[in-house]
Phi, psi and omega in degrees: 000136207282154188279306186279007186288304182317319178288335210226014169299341189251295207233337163107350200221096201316167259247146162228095189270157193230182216274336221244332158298321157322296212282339178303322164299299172293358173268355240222279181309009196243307228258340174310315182273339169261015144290319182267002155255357176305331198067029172261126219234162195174114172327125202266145154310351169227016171311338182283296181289358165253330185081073196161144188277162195321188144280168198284179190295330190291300150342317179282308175311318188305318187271324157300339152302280182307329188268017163286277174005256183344295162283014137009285198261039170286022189235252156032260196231078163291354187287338200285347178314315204281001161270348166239333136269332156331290192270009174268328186303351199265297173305352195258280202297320185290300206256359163233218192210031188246118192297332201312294200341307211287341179310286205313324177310307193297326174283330174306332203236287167012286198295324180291335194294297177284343187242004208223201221240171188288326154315299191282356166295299186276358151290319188318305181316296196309301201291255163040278174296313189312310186314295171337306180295309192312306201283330167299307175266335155344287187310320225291298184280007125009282225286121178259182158291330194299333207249137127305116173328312185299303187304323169294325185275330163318302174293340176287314204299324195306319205295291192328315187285300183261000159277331167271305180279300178303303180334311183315266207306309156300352181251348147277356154284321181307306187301290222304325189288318204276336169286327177326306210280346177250343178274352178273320166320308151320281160003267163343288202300278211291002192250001137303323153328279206289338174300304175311327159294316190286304187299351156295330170298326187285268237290308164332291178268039137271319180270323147327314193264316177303272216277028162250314169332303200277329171286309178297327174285336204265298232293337170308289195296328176312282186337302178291320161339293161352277220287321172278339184290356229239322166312306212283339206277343193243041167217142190279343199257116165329333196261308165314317166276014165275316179304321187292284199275002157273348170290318168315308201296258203345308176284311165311350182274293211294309188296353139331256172333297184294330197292298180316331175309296201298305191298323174303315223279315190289315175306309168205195183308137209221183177262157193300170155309294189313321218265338198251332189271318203298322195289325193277336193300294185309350179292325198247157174181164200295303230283300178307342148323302205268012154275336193270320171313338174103159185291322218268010194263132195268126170236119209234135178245149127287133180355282204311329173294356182275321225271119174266008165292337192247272169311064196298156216283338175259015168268331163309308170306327174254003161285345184271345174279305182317294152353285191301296190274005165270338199271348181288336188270000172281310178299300211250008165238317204244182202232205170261171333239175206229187205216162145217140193214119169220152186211131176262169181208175165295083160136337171203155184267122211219119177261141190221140188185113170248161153202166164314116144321136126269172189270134174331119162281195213243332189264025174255161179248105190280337183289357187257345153312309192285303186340293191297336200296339195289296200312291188342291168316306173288242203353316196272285171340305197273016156243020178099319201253177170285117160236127148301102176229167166126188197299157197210140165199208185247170178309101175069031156250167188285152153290108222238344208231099223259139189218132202228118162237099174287133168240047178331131159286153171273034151189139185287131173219023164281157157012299151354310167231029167257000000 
């Protein structure tokens, strides 16, 4: 295997030894030599088949030396071990007598296991077992008459089993805690993440409900404001027009008064909707619709939407809301000519309010448009209906005709009442 293939088993890069792999490499060298001046000594595997004493000692320091070496890149590039301590260890235990082998062994096949990229785990294994055989059949062909067969294959296995097989297996127990521990880390990091997401949507959708909250308490009463001063500009009779702009005051007070509700509501414990919306009803009415709307504007009401036996009284209220901002986006977007239609029917009551397009100016304002058309919809919703707005024509014309259609049940089964 080409020497940067050997490098790049882990990380893609030659060896970076860091400070703490020195010491480790000098400890490893330290302990080579004071074994081998110590004189403890350890039978070569295969000596029984050349029949002949180890190589010599210095030869054996010298290779045990180099696999000290070696470990250098037990952190880094745990894969170059098994090319480089694996086999003088291996080579120390067949043909020398030097005890150190069986360390350097036990750290050659450790470190890829534990420390190294999932290739060099499973190279580590194979090579492991491979070692496992050698040394097996060494002892094997080894093996005198002075040893009981039984007794020799006990003592091989044992050796085997722990200069080999433990290493393994501790350093795949070793791996397995350090993936537990980055895949629980993972975790960690994405269900932070993910806090961190939901609390931007709540804030998101906090701030969606403050600017709807305020469009629905303030925008009623502005909108009647609207619609009487708009009034008070086009009526000739003095008394009418006083009336017109004390209905305006009123309606600019209560919307005053509801604003001050919502900011206490934000500030702390605030009061219901209904309790805040409720104040808005006397400002609106049909008649005012079918004043602001103009002479020339077709207006059809039913009897029966006034009548609260047929109509309950909050549906009635949020069809007058609907009302209000479809006929305020008639008046201040669209031209003549234009219409309002409510029909009570079985089981619901139904708003229709047309006008004429005009062409998009370069100073309108659509977010304050989708808003109301946004408020509209949330009304409906929260009572079980619908609204329909946008453009209207006949079939392969151009659409010339702007359609606001509300649908109410005459009993709320919406968002609302669950």
């Amino acid at each position: 295997m080409p020497l940067a293939s050997l490098a790049s088993m882990d990380t893609g890069r030659f060896p970076v030894i860091s400070w703490s792999d020195v010491r480790a490499a000098l400890l490893y060298a330290v302990v080579v030599v004071v074994l081998y001046l110590s004189g403890v000594t350890n039978q070569p595997f295969l000596s029984g088949v050349f029949d002949a004493t180890p190589w010599p000692a210095a030869a054996s320091l010298v290779l045990m030396l180099v696999g000290a070496l070696g470990t250098l890149v037990r952190s880094s590039h745990p894969g170059l071990l098994l090319v480089v301590v694996v086999p003088v260890s291996l080579l120390e235990l067949l043909f020398g007598d030097q005890v150190s082998a069986y360390i350097l062994l036990v750290e050659g096949l450790w470190a890829p296991v534990a420390r190294g990229s999932a290739r060099s785990a499973r190279s580590a294994t194979v090579t492991g077992v491979v070692v496992g055989a050698v040394m097996g059949m060494a002892m094997l062909v080894s093996w005198g008459d002075a040893v009981p067969l039984g007794t020799a294959v006990v003592i091989g296995a044992m050796i085997i089993v722990v200069a080999v097989f433990t290493p393994l297996a501790w350093g795949w127990e070793v791996r397995h805690h350090k993936v537990a521990q980055e895949a629980a880390e993972e975790l960690a990091r994405t269900e932070h993440e993910l806090a961190g997401e939901r609390a931007a949507r709540e804030v998101e959708l906090d701030r969606l409900q403050i600017a709807q909250d305020l469009h629905d308490v303030v925008a009623g009463h502005l909108t009647a404001v609207s619609l009487h001063t708009s009034l008070a500009l086009e009526l000739d009779e003095p008394v009418a027009r006083a009336r017109s702009l004390e209905t305006a005051r009123d309606s600019a007070e209560a919307a005053l008064g509801d604003l001050r509700e919502v900011i206490g509501v934000l500030a702390g414990p605030g009061t219901a909707a209904g309790q805040q919306a409720s104040s808005m009803v006397p400002t609106l009415n049909w008649e005012i619709f079918r004043q602001r709307l103009g002479e020339e504007a077709v207006v059809e009401t039913d009897p029966q939407v006034d009548d609260p036996a047929i109509v309950p009284t909050s549906i009635r209220t949020v069809l007058l809301h609907i009302g209000a901002e479809a006929v305020t986006n008639a008046v201040r977007h669209g031209a003549s000519p234009r219409s309002l239609r409510v029909t009570v029917h079985s089981g619901h009551v139904e708003l229709d309010c047309r006008n004429r397009c005009l062409p998009p100016r370069p100073t309108a304002t659509a977010e304050t448009t989708t808003l109301g058309l946004r408020a509209m919809d949330n009304r409906a919703r929260a009572l079980g209906g619908t609204v329909v707005a946008g453009t209207h024509g006949e079939t392969g014309s151009v659409p010339d005709t702007w359609r606001v259609r509300a649908r109410l049940p005459l009993h709320a089964t919406g968002d609302g009442d669950r």
